[in-house]
ROKEMI-457530 format. One line per 5 residues: number of its first residue (from 1); their letters; for each residue x, y, z of C-alpha. Coordinates in steps of 0.05 Angstrom, whole numbers. Example, Ala and Ser with C-alpha at 12.3 -4.5 7.8 and 13.67 -1.06 7.14 Angstrom:
REM residues 2
1 = AS = 246 -90 156  273 -21 143
This chain:
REM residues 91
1 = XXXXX = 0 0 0  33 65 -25  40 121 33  -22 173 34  -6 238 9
6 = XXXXX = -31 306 34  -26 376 21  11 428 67  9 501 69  40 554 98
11 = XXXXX = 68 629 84  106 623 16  78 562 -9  48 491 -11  78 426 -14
16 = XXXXX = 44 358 -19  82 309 19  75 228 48  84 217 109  115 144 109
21 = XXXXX = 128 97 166  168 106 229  152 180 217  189 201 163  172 242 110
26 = XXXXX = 187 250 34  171 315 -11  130 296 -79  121 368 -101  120 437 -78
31 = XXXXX = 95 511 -112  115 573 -89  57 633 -59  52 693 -114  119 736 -102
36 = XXXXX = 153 679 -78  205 617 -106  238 561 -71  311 561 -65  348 501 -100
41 = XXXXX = 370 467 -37  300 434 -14  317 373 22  259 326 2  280 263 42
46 = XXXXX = 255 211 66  279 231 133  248 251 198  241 322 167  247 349 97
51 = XXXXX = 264 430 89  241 483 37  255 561 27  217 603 5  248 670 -19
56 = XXXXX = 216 735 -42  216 741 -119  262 784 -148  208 845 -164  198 838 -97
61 = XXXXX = 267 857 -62  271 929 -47  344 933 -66  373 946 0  417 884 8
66 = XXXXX = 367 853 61  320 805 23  358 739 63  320 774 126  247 755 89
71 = XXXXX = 269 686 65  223 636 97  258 562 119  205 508 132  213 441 170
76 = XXXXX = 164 392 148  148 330 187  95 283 208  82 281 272  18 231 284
81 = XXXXX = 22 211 206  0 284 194  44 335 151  60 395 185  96 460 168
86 = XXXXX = 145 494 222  187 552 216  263 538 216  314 578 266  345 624 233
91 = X = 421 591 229
């Protein structure tokens, strides 16, 4: 039996994931929010957590050198066989 998938959203996006056993998860897709794109390093998994940024679009940085302050960094896991979204520390 193939692992259920589900949708999850959250500021910058959506991203429809499985939540497989033991708790992992595995990214099948994800689509960036209008004025937003997902950096090239997504970490899809399977692993206990899979990891997406979402940065402002180009027309959207105001030119002043700080648009890495407005990226978003996602966790995604599946706690309870349920996807959820969780804001990253800043490193």
């Amino acid at each position: 039996m193939a692992p259920e998938r589900s949708t999850v959203r959250f500021t910058g996006g959506t991203a429809t994931v499985e939540c497989r056993p033991g708790g992992t998860v595995y990214l099948v897709s994800w689509s960036p929010a209008d004025g937003y794109h997902f950096d090239e390093d997504v970490v899809r998994g399977p692993g206990r957590a899979a990891r997406l940024e979402a940065e402002p679009s180009d027309d959207a940085d105001d030119g002043d050198g700080a648009e890495d302050a407005d990226d978003l960094t996602y966790d995604i896991t599946c706690p309870d066989g349920r996807p959820r979204a969780h804001r990253a520390p800043d490193d």
